[in-house]
BALOBA-1460 file (C-alpha; in Angstrom, 3 decimals):
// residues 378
<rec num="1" residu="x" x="72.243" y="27.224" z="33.539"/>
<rec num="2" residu="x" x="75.190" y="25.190" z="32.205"/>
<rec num="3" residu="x" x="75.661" y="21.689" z="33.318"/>
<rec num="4" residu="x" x="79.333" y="22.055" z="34.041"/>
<rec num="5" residu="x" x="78.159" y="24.299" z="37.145"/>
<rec num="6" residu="x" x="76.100" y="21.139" z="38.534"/>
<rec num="7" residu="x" x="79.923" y="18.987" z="38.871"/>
<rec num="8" residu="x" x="80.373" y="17.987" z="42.341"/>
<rec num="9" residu="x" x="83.954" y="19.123" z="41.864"/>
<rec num="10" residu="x" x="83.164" y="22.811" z="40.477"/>
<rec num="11" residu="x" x="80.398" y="23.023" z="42.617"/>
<rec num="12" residu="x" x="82.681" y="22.102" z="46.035"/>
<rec num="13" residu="x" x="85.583" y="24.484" z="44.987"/>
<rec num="14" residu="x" x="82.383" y="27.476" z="44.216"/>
<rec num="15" residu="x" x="81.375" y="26.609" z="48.071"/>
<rec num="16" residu="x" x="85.352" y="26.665" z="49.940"/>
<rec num="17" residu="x" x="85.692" y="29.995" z="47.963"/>
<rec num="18" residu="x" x="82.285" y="31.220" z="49.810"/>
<rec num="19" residu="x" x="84.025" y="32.503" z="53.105"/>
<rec num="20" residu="x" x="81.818" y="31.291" z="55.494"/>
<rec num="21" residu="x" x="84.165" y="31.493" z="58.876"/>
<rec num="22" residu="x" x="81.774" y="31.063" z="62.005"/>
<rec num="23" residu="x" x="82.123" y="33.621" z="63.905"/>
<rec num="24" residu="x" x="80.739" y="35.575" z="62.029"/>
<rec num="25" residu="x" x="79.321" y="33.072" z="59.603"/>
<rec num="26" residu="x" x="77.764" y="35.278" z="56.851"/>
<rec num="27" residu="x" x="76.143" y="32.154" z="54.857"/>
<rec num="28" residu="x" x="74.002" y="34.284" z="53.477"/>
<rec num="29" residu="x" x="75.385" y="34.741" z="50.344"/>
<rec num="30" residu="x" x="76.650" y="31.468" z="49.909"/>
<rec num="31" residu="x" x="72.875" y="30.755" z="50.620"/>
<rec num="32" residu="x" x="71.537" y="32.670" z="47.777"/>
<rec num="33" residu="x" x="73.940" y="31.048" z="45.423"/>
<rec num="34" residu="x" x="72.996" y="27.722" z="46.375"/>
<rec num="35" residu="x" x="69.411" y="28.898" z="45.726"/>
<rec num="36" residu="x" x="69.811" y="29.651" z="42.031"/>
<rec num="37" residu="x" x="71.054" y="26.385" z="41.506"/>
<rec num="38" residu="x" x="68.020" y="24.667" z="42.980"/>
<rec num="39" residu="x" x="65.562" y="26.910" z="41.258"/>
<rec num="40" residu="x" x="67.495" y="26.121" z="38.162"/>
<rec num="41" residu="x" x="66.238" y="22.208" z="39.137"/>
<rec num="42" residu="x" x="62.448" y="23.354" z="39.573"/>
<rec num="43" residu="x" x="62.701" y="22.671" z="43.464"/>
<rec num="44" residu="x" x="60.995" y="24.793" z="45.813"/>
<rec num="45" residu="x" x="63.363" y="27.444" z="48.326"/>
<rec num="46" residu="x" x="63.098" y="29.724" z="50.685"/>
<rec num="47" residu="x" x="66.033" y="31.627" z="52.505"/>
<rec num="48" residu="x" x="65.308" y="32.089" z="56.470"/>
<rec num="49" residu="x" x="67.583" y="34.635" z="57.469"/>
<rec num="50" residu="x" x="67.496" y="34.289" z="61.527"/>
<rec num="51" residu="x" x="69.842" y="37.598" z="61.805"/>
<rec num="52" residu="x" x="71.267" y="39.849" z="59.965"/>
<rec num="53" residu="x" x="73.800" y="37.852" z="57.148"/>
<rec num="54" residu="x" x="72.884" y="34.376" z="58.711"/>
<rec num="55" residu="x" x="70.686" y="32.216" z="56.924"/>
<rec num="56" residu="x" x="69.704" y="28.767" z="56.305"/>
<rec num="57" residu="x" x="68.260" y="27.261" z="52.951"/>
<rec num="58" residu="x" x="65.642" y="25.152" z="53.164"/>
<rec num="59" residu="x" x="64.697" y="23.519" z="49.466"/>
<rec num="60" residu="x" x="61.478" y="20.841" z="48.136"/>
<rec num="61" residu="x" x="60.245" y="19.303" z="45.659"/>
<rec num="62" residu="x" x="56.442" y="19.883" z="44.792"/>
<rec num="63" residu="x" x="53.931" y="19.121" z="47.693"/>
<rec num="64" residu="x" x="52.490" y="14.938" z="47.591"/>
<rec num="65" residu="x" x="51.865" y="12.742" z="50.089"/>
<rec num="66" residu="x" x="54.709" y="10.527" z="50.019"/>
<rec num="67" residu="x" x="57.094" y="11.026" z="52.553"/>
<rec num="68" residu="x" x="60.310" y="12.429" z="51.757"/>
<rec num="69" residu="x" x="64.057" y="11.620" z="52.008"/>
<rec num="70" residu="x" x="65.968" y="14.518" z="53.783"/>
<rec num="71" residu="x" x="69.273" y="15.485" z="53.722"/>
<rec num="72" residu="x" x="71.160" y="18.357" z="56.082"/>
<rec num="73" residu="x" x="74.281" y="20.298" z="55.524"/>
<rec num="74" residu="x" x="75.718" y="23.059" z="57.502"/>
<rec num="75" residu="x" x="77.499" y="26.242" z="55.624"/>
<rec num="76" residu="x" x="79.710" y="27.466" z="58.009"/>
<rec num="77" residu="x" x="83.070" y="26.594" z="58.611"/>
<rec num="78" residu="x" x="85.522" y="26.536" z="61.639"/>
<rec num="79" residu="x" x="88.167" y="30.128" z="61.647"/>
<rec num="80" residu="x" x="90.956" y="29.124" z="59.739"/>
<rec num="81" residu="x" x="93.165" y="28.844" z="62.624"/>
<rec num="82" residu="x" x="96.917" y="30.782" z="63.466"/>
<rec num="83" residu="x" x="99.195" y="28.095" z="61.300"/>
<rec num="84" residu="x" x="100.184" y="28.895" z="57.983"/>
<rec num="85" residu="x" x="98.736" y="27.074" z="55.182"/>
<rec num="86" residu="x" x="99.842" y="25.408" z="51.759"/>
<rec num="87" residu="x" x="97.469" y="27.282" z="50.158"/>
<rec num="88" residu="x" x="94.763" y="29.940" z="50.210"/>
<rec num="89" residu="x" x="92.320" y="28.162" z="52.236"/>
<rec num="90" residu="x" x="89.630" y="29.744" z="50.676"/>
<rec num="91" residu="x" x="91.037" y="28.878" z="46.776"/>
<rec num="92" residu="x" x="89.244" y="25.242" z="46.398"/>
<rec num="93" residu="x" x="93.039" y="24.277" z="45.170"/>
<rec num="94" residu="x" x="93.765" y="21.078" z="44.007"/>
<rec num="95" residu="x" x="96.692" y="18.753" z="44.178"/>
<rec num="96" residu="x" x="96.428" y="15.224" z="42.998"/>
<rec num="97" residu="x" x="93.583" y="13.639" z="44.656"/>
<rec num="98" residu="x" x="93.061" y="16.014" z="47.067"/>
<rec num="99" residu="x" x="90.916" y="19.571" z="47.425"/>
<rec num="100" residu="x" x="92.090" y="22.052" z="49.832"/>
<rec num="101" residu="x" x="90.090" y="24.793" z="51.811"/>
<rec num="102" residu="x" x="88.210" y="25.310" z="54.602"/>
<rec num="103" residu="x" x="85.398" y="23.566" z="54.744"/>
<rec num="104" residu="x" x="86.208" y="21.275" z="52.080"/>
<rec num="105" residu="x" x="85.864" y="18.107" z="54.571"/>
<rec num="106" residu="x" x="83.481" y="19.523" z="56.652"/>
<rec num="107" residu="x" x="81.298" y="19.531" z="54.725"/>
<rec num="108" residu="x" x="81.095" y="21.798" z="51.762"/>
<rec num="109" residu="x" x="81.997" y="18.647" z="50.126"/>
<rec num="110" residu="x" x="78.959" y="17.013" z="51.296"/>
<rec num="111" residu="x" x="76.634" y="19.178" z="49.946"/>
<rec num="112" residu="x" x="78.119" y="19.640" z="46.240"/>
<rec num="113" residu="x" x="77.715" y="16.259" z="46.122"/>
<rec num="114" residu="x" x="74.412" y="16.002" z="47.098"/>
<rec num="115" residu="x" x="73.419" y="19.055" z="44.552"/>
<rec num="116" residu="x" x="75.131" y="16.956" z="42.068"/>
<rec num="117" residu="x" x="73.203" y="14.410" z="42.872"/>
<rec num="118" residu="x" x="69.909" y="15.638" z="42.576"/>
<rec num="119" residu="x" x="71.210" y="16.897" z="39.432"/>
<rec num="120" residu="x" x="71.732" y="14.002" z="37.484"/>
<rec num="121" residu="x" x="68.392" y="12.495" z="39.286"/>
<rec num="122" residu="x" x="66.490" y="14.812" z="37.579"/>
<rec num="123" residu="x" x="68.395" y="14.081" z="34.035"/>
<rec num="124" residu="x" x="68.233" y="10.394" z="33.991"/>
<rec num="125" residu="x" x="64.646" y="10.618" z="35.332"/>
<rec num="126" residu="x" x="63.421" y="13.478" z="34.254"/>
<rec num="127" residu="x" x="61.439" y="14.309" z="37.458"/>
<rec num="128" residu="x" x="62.671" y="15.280" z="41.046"/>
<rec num="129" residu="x" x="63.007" y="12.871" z="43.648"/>
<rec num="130" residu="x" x="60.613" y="13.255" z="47.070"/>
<rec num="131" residu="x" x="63.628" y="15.240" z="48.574"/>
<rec num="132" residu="x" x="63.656" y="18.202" z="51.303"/>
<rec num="133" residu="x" x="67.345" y="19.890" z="51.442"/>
<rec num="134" residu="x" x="68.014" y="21.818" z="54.914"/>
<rec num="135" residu="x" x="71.064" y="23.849" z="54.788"/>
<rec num="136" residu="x" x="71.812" y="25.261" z="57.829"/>
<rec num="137" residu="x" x="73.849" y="28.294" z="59.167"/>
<rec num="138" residu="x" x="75.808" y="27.918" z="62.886"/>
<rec num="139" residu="x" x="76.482" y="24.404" z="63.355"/>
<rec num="140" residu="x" x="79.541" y="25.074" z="64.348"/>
<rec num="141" residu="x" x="78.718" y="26.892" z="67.478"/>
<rec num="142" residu="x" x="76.093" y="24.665" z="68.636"/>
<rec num="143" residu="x" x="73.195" y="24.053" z="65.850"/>
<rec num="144" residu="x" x="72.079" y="27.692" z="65.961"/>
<rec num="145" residu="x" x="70.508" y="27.673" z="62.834"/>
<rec num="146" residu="x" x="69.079" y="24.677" z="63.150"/>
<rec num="147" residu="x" x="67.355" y="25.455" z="66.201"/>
<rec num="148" residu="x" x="65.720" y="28.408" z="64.612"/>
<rec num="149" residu="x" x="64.510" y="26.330" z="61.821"/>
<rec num="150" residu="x" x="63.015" y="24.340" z="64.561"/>
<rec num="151" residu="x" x="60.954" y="27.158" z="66.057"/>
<rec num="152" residu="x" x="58.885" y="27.366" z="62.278"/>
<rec num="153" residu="x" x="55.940" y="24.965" z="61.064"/>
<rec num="154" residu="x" x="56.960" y="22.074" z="59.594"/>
<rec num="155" residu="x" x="53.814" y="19.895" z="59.630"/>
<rec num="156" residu="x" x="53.393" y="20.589" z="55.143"/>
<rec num="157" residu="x" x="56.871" y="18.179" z="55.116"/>
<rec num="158" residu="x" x="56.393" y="14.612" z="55.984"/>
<rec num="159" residu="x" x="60.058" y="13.266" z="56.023"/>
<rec num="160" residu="x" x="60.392" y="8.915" z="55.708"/>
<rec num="161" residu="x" x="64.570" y="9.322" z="56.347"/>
<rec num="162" residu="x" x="67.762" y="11.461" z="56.945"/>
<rec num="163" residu="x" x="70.961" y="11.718" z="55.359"/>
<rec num="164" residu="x" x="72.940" y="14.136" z="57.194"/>
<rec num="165" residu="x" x="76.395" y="15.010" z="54.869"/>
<rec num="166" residu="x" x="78.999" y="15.515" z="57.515"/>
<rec num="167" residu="x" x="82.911" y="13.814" z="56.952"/>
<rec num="168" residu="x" x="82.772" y="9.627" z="57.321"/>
<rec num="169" residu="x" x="85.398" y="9.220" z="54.036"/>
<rec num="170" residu="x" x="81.982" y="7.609" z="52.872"/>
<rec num="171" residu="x" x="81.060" y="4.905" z="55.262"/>
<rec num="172" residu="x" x="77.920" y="5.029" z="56.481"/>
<rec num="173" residu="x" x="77.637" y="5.765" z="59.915"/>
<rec num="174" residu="x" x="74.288" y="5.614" z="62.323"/>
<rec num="175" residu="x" x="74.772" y="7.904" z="65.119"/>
<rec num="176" residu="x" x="76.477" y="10.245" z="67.473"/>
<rec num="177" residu="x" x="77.292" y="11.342" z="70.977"/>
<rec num="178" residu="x" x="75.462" y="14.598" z="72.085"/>
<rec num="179" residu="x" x="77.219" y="17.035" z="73.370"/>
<rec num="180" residu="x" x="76.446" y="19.577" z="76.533"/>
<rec num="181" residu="x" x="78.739" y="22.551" z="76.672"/>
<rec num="182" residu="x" x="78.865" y="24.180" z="79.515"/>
<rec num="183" residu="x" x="80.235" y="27.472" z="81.069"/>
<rec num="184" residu="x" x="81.822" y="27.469" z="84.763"/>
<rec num="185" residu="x" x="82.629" y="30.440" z="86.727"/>
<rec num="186" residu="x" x="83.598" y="30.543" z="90.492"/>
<rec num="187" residu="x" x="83.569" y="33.732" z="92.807"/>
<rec num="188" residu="x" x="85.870" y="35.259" z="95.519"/>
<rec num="189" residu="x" x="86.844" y="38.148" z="96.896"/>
<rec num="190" residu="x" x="89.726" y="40.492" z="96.140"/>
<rec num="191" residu="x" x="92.760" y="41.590" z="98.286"/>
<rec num="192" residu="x" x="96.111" y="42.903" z="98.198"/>
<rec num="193" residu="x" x="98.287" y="39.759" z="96.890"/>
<rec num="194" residu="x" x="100.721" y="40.311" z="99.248"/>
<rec num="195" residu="x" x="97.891" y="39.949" z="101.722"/>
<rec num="196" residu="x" x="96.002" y="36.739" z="100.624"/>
<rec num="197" residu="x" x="94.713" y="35.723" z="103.691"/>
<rec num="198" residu="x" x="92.403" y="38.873" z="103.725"/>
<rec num="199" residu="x" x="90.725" y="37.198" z="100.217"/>
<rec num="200" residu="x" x="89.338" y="34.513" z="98.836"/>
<rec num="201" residu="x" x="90.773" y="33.184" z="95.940"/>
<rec num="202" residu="x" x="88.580" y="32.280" z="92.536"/>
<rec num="203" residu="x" x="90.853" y="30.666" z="90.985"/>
<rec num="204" residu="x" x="91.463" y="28.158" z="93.535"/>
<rec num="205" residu="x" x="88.193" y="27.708" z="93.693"/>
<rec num="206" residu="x" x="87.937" y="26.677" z="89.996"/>
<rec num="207" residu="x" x="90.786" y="24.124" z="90.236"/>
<rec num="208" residu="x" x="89.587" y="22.341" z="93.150"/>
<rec num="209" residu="x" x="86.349" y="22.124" z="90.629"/>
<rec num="210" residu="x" x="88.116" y="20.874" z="87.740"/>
<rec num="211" residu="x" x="89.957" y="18.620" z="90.150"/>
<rec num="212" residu="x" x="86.826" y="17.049" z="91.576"/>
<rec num="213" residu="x" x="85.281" y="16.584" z="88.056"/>
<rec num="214" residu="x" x="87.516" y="13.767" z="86.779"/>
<rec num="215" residu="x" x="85.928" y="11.523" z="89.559"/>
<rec num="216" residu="x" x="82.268" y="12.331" z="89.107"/>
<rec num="217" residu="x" x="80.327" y="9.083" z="88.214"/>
<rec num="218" residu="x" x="77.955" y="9.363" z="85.498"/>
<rec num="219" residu="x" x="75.920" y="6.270" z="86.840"/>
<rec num="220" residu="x" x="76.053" y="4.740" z="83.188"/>
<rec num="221" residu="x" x="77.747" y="1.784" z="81.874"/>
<rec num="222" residu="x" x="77.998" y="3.723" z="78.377"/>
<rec num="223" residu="x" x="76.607" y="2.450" z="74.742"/>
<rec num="224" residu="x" x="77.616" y="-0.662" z="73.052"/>
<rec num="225" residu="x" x="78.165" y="1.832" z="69.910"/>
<rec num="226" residu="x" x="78.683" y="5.570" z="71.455"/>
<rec num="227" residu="x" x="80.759" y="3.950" z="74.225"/>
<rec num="228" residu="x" x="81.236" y="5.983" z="77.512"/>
<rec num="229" residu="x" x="80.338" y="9.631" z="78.033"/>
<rec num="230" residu="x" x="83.294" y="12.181" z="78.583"/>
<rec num="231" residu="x" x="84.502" y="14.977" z="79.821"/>
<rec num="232" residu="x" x="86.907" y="17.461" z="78.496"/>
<rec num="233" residu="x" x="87.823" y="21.028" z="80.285"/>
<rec num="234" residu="x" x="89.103" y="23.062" z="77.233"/>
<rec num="235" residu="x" x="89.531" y="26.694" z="78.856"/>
<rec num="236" residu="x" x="90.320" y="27.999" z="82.103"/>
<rec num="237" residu="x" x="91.281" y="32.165" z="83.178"/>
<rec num="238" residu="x" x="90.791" y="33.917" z="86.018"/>
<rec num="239" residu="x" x="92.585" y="36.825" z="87.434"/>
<rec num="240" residu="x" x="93.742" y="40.844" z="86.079"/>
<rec num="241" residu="x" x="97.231" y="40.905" z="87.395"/>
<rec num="242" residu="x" x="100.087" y="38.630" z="88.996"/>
<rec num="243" residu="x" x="99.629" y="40.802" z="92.913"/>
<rec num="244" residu="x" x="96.211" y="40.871" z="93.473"/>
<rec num="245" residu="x" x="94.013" y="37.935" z="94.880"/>
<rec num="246" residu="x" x="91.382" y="37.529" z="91.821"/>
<rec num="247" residu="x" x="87.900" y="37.619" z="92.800"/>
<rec num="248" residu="x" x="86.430" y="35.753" z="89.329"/>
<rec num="249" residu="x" x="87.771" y="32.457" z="87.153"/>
<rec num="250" residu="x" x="86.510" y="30.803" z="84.859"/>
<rec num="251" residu="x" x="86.421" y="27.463" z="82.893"/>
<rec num="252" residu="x" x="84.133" y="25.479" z="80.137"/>
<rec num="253" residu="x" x="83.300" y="21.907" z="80.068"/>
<rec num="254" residu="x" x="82.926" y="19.854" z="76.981"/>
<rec num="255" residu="x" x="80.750" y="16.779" z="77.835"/>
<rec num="256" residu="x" x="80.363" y="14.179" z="75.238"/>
<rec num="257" residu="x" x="76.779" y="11.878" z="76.183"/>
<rec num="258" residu="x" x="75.220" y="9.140" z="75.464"/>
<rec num="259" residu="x" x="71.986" y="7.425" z="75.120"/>
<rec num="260" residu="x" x="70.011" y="7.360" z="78.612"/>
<rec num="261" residu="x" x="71.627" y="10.887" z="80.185"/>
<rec num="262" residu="x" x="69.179" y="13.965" z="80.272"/>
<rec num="263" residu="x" x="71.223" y="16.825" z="79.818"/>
<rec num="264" residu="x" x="69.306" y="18.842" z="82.136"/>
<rec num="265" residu="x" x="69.252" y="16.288" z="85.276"/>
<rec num="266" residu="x" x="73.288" y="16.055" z="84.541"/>
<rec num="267" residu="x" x="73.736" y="19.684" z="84.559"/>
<rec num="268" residu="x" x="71.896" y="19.817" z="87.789"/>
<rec num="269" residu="x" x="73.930" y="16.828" z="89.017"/>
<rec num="270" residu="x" x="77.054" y="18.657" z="88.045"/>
<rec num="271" residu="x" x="76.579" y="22.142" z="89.844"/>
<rec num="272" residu="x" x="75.314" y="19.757" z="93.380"/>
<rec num="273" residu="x" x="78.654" y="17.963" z="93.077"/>
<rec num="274" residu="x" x="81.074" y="20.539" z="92.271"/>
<rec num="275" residu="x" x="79.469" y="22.583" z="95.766"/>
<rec num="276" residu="x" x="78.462" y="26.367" z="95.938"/>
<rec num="277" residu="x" x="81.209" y="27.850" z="94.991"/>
<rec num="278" residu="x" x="81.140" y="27.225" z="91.150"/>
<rec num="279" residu="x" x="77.705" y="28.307" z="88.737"/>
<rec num="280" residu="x" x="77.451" y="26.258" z="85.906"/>
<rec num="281" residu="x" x="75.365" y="27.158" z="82.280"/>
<rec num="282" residu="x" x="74.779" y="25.181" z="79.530"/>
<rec num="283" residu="x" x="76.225" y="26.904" z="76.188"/>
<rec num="284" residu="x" x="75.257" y="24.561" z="73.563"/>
<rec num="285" residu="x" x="73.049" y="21.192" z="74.372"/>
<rec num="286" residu="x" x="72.639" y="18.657" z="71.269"/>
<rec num="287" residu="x" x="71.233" y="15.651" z="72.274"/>
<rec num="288" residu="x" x="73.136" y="12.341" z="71.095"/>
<rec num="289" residu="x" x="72.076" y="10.661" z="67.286"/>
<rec num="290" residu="x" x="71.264" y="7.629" z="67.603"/>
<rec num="291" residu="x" x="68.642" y="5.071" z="65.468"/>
<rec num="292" residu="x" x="67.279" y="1.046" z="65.276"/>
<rec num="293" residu="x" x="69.356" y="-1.383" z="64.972"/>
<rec num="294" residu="x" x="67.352" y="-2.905" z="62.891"/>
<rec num="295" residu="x" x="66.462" y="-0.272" z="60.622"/>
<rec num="296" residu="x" x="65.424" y="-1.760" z="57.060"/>
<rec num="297" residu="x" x="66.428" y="1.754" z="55.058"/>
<rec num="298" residu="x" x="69.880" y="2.198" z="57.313"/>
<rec num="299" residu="x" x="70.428" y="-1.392" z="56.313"/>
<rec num="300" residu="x" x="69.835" y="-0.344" z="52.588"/>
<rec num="301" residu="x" x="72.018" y="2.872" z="53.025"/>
<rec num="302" residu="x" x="74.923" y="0.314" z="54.181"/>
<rec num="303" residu="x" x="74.404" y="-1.807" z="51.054"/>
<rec num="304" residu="x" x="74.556" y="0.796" z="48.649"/>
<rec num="305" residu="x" x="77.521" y="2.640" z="50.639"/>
<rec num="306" residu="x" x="79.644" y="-1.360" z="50.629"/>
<rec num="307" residu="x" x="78.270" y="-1.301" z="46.379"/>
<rec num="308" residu="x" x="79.742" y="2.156" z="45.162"/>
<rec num="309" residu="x" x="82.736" y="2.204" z="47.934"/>
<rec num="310" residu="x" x="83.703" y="-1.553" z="47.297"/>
<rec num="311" residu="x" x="84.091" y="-1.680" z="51.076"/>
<rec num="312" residu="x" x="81.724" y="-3.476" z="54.002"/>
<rec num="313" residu="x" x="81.646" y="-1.993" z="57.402"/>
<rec num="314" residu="x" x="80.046" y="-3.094" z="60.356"/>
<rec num="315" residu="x" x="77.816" y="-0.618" z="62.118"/>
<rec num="316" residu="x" x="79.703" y="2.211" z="63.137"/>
<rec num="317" residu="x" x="79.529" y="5.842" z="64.781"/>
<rec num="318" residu="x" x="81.151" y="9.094" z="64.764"/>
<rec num="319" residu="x" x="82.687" y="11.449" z="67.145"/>
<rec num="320" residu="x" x="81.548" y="14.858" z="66.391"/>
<rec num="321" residu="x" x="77.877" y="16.414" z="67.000"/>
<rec num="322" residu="x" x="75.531" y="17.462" z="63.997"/>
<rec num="323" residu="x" x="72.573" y="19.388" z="63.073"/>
<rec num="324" residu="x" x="70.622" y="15.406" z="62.719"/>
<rec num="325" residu="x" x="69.393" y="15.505" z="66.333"/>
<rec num="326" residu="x" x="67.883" y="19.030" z="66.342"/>
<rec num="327" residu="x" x="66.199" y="18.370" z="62.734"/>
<rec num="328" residu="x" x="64.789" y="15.280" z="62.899"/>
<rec num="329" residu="x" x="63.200" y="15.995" z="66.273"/>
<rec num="330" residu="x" x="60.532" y="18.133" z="63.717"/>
<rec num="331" residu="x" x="60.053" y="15.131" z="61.799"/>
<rec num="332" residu="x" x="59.663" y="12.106" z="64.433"/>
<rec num="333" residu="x" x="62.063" y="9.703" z="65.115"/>
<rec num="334" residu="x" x="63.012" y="9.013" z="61.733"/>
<rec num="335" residu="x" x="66.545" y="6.710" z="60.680"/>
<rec num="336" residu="x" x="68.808" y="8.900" z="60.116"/>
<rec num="337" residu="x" x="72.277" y="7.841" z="58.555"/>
<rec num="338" residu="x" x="75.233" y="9.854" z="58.661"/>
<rec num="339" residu="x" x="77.583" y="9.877" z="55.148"/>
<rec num="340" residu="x" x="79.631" y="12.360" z="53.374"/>
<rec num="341" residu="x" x="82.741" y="12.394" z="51.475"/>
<rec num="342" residu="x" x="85.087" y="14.221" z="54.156"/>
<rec num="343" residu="x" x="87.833" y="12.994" z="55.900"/>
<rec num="344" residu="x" x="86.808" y="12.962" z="59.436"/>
<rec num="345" residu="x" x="90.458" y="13.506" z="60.580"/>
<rec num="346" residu="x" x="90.975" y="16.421" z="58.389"/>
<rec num="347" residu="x" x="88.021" y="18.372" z="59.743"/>
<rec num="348" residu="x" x="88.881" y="21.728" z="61.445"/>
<rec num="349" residu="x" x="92.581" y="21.072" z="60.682"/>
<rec num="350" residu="x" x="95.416" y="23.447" z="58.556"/>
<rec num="351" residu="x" x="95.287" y="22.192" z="55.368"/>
<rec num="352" residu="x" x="92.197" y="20.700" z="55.239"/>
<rec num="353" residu="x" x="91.549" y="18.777" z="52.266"/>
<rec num="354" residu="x" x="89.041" y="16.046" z="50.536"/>
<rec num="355" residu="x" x="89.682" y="13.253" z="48.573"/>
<rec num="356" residu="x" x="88.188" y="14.293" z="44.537"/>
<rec num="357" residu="x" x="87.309" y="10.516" z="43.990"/>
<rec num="358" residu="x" x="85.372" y="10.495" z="47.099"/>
<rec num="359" residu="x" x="83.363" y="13.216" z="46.135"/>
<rec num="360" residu="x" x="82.938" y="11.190" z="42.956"/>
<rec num="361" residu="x" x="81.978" y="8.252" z="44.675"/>
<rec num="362" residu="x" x="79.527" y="10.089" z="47.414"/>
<rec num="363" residu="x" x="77.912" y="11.711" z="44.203"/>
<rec num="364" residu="x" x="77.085" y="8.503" z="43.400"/>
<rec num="365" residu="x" x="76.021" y="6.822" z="46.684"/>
<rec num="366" residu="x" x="73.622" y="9.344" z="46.715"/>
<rec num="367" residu="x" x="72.269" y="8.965" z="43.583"/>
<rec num="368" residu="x" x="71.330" y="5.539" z="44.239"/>
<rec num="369" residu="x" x="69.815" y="6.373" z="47.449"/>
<rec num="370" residu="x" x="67.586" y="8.992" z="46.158"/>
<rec num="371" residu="x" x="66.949" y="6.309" z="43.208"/>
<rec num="372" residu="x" x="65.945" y="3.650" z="45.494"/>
<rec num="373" residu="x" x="64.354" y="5.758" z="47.876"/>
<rec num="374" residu="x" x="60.867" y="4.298" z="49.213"/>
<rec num="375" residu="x" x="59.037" y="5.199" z="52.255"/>
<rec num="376" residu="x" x="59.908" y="2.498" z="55.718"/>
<rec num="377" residu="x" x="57.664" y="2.156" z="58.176"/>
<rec num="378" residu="x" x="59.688" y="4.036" z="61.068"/>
């Protein structure tokens, strides 16, 4: 296979022009192509399609007892939203300095560079690194692919550290808030609406709940890097038609936690609070990111992220969930470092674009990790 395939560039525009929308996701395909190129590298692969046209990727180099350095991507994408864009955002168009597409932030990006990586490893040393790839289908919606992956064996991989790829602009970030979505409905009883009095009214009974939620106490004084868990209602219906009283509403919950909350106690917490006339579920439940201060490899990520970047940052911490949680719960509680050449603002957003130098430069901060790579006692 030609080189030219292997530049982080090429390889990020070949990955935006995969449509990978979630829903429906189909990262199948994009999975398979991804595949050649690893075989090309002699690495090990296997394709773990969950459902029909979803898949994960899951990639190795030959079995040793050395533990390995791991490093997690997700292949689906956010819909493209209703606004009109600049460009095709599936053409991997570029302007300047900058790479438009879905997905080119978050974080097709990510994972080019990390194939280009590996790449040039294997040129300059003319071996593969101790490396497991897992690329995973359904982050968007809540880690679903990851939490298949989680329900196979995984004791033949010993993993030392993580890298997971989503958008910091390159900085080198060490951990996340979870997040526990959760799905609210409140019951009535239909009437005439010229006759209220002879129902009961759902939809009251969800706004008195989302009324009462912005003073429940979550007993914590927060992180001293996550901060303070929130709260965030982002939908709310209820009703068929303006005259009649409705007998069903509904609302979700977005809750952003921290360190020290189990999701399940707070969900129970929740549904006491909020009284009997609202039933809560949890949708999606990813538990926060979050790693030693004191980490000797995490220190060593920093120092090779401040050397290619040109830029020292104190410890720092992002505000979206990832795959890292779910994943390196197979593999203990491993560091796990979160890096990636994205733009963190741009994710999810019209005209989503990445910086090309940046996907230079991660190239290249990854390179040097896999270089330096040894296995930390964690």
């Amino acid at each position: 296979m030609k080189n030219e395939i292997f530049d982080p560039i090429r390889l990020t525009q070949l990955m935006v022009r995969a449509q990978t929308v979630n829903p429906p996701g189909n990262e199948l395909e994009l999975a398979r192509t991804i595949q050649l190129l690893l075989d090309s590298l002699g690495l090990q692969t296997f394709i773990h399609e969950f459902e029909p046209g979803r898949a994960n990727l899951v990639a190795y180099d030959s079995a040793g007892p050395e533990p390995r350095l791991c490093f997690t991507g997700h292949l689906d994408t956010v819909p493209f939203g209703g606004a009109a864009w600049r460009c095709d955002p599936t053409s991997g168009h570029i302007d300047g300095d900058r790479l438009f597409g879905r997905g080119a932030s978050d974080m097709k990006s990510g994972i080019a560079a990390f194939i280009a990586a590996l790449k040039r490893y294997r040129d300059r040393h003319e071996a593969l690194p101790r490396v497991l790839l897992v690329l995973t289908a359904g982050e968007e919606t809540g880690c679903d692919g990851a939490k298949r992956l989680a329900e196979l064996d995984w004791s033949m991989h010993r993993v030392g550290a993580m890298i997971v790829g989503e958008p910091t602009g390159n900085q080198c970030a060490i951990g996340h808030k979870g997040a526990l979505w959760i799905d609210a409905q409140s019951f009535g009883r239909t009437a005439h609406g010229a006759m209220p009095e002879l129902g009961e009214n759902a939809i009251y009974h969800a706004a008195d709940a989302v009324q009462r939620l912005r003073t429940f106490d979550f007993r914590t004084p927060g992180d001293p890097l996550l901060g303070k868990p929130s709260f965030n209602v982002g939908t709310i219906s209820g009703g068929l038609n303006v005259n009649s009283v409705p007998d069903r509403a509904s609302f979700s919950i977005d809750v952003r936690t921290v360190g020290g909350l189990d999701h399940a106690t707070l969900l129970d917490d929740l549904g006491v609070y909020l009284g009997n006339k609202v039933t809560l579920r949890a949708r999606v439940d990813v538990p926060p990111l979050l790693n030693a201060m004191d980490n000797a490899w995490l220190r060593q990520a920093r120092d090779i992220v401040a050397t290619v970047s040109g830029v020292s940052t104190n410890q720092t911490t992002v505000a979206y969930f990832s795959d890292g949680p779910v994943l390196r719960g197979l593999f203990g509680d491993v560091p796990a470092a979160i890096i990636g050449p994205g733009e963190p603002s741009c994710a999810h957003q019209t005209d989503e674009w990445v910086s090309v130098e940046r996907i230079l430069q991660c190239t290249e901060i990854y390179e040097r990790l896999l270089s330096e790579w040894y296995a930390p006692d964690v």
